[in-house]
C-alpha positions in Angstrom: 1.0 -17.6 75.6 2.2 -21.2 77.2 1.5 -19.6 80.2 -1.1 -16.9 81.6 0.8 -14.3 83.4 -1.8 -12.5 86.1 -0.6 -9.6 88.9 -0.6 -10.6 92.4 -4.5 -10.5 93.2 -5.2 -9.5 89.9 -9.1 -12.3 88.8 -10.3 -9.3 86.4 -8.9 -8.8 82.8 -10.4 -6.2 80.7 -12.0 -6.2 77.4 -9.0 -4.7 75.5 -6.5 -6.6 77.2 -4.0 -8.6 75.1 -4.8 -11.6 78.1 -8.3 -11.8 76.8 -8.2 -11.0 73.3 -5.7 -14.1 73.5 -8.2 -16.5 75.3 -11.3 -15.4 73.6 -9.9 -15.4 70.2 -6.8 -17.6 69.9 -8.0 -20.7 72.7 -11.7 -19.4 72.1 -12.5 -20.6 76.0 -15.3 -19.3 77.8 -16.8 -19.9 81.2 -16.5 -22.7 83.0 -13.1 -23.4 80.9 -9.5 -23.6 82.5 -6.1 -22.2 81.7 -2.4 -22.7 82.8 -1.7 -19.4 85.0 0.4 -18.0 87.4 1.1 -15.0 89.8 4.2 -12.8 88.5 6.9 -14.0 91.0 5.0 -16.7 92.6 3.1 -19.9 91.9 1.7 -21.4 88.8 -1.4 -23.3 89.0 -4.8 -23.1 86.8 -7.4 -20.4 86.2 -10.8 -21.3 85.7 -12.9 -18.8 83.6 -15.7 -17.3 85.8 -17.6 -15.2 83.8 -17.6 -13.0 80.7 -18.3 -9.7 81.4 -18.6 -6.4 79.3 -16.2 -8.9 76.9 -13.5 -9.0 79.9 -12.9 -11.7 82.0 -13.5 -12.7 85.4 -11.2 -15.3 86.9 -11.1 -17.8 89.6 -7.4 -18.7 90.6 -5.8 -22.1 92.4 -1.7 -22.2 92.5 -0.4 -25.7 92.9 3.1 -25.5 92.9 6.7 -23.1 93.0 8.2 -22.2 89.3 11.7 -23.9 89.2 14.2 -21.4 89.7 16.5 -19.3 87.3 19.5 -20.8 86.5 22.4 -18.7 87.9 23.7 -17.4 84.9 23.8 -13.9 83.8 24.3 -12.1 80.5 26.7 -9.9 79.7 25.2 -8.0 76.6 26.2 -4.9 74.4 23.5 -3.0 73.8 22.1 -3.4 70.7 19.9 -1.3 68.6 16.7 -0.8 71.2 14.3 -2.5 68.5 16.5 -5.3 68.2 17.1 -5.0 72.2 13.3 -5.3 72.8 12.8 -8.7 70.8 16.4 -9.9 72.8 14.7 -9.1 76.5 11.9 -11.2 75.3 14.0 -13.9 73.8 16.0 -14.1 77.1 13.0 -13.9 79.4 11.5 -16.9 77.7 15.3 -18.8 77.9 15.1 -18.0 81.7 18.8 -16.6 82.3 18.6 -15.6 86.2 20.0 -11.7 85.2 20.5 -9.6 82.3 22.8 -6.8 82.0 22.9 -4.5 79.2 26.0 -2.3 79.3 27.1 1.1 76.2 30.0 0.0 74.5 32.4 1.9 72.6 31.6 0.4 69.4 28.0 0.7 70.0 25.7 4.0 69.5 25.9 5.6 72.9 22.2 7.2 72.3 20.6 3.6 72.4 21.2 3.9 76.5 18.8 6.7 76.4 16.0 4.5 74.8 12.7 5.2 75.1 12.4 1.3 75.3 14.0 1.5 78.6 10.7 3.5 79.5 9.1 -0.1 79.4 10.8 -3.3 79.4 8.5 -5.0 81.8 6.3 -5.9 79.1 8.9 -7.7 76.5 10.2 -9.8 79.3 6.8 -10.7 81.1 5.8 -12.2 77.1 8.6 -14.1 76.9 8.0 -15.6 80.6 4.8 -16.3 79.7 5.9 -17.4 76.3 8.5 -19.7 78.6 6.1 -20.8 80.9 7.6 -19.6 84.3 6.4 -16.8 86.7 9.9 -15.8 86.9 11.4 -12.7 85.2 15.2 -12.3 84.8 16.9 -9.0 86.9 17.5 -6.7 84.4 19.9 -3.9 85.1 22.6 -1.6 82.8 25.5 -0.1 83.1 26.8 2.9 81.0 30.5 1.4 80.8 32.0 -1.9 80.6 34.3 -1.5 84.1 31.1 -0.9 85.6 29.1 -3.9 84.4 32.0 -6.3 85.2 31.8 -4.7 88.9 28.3 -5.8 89.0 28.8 -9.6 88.3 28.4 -12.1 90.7 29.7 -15.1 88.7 33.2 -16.1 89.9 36.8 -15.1 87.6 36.9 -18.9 86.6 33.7 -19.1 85.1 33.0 -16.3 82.7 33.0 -16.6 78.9 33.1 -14.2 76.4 31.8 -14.2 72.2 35.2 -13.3 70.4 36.3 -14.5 67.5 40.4 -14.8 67.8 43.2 -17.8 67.6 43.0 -20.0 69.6 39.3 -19.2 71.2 37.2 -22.4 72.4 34.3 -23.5 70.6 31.6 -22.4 72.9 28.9 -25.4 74.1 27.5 -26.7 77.1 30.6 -28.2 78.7 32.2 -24.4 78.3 31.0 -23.9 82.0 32.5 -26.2 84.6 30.2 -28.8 86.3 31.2 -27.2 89.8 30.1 -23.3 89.1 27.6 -21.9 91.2 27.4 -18.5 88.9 28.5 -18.5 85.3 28.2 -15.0 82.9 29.0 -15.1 79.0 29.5 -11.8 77.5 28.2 -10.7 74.0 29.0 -8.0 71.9 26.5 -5.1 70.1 26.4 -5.3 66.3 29.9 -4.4 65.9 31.1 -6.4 68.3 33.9 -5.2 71.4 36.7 -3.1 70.9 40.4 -4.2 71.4 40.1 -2.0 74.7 36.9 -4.1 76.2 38.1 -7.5 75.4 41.5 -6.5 77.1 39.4 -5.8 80.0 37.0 -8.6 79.8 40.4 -11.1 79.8 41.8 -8.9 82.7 38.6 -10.1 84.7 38.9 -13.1 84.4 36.9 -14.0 80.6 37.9 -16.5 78.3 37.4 -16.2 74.7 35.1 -18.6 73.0 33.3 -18.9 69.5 29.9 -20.3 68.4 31.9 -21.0 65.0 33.3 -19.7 61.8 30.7 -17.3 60.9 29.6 -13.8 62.0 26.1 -13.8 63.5 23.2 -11.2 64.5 23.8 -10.3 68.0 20.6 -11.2 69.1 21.2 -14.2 67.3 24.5 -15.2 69.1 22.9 -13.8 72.4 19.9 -16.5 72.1 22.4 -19.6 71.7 24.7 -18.5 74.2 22.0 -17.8 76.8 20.7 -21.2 75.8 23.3 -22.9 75.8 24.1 -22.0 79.7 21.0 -22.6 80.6 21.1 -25.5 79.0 24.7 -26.6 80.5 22.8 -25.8 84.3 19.5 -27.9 83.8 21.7 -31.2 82.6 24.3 -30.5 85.7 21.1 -30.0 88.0 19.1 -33.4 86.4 22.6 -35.3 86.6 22.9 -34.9 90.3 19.4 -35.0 91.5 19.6 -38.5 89.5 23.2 -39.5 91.5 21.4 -38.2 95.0 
């Protein structure tokens, strides 16, 4: 926990909370002592520990400053199996993509849309915010077909990649997004990947085909580096031209 996540308002956190089982047990701090916090959506500054109470916590709160915002890229992603899903939201939450969208495939098992994990996937993504150290939480949406996904985007035709292994694909890396994009999306497959039929589509709108190498990897694997790597690509274009301003 690089950073302590706390509800707007919210200076109590109960015995049994994973928040104080966490600060009790793993930082051992006690009253008096400070943490790194922040409000979900708002501004990170430090708690102090008030009190213990009952084995909960009471919290004094002071926010000092806004979270940087989420790089405008968005995710593309196949659903995966919802187990391997849930680990993924968190991955990408602590990455800090600004949107996530999780569409059936026709490769994929169309029964993994109906997920009780989609009962609850505030809680993977708020642990890897915290885990990230940002108040922030990508938008998370799905879509139960590919057309309808693509609809959704917001990133422009020019700048959308997507995982494919094929001839003549680009190896993917940071400089796979132009400098000048305001939005960029990468698309990536479920376990077995897109059919013929989706990466016809993905072409038609505007995707261009790209690799991160010879070799076959996890989809939460090749989701993690890709998201990274945009990320990545917008932080050095956002450094490089505060630094020429």
């Amino acid at each position: 926990m690089n950073l302590l996540l706390l509800e707007p308002d919210e200076r109590v956190l109960g015995p049994r909370d994973v928040r104080t089982r966490h600060i009790r047990r793993v930082l051992r701090l006690g009253p008096g002592d400070r943490v790194r916090a922040g409000e979900i959506g708002g501004r990170i500054g430090i708690a102090r520990i008030v009190r213990v109470a009952a084995g909960g916590l009471e919290l004094d709160f002071e926010p000092s400053l806004d979270p940087p915002a989420l790089p405008p890229v968005e995710i593309l992603l196949g659903h995966p199996r919802p187990i391997v899903l849930r680990r993924l939201l968190r991955d990408l939450a602590a990455i800090g993509p600004a949107r996530v969208l999780v569409v059936a495939t026709e490769l994929g098992e169309r029964s993994y849309f109906d997920s009780t994990l989609w009962d609850d996937t505030r809680t993977p993504m708020l642990e890897g915010a915290s885990q990230g150290g940002s108040t922030l939480v990508p938008q998370l949406e799905r879509a139960r077909s590919l057309e309808t996904a693509v609809s959704l985007l917001r990133s422009p035709l020019s700048r959308r990649l997507v995982l494919h292994q094929r001839e003549g694909a680009a190896h993917f890396g940071r400089e796979s997004v132009s400098a000048g994009a305001r939005w960029a999306a990468v698309a990536v497959g479920s376990e077995r990947g897109w059919s013929d039929r989706e990466v016809e589509l993905l072409l038609a709108h505007g995707f261009s085909p790209c690799t991160l190498g010879p070799r076959t990897l996890r989809t939460e694997t090749a989701a993690v580096i890709a998201a990274w790597q945009a990320v990545s690509w917008y932080h050095g274009r956002h450094e490089g031209s505060t630094a020429g301003d």
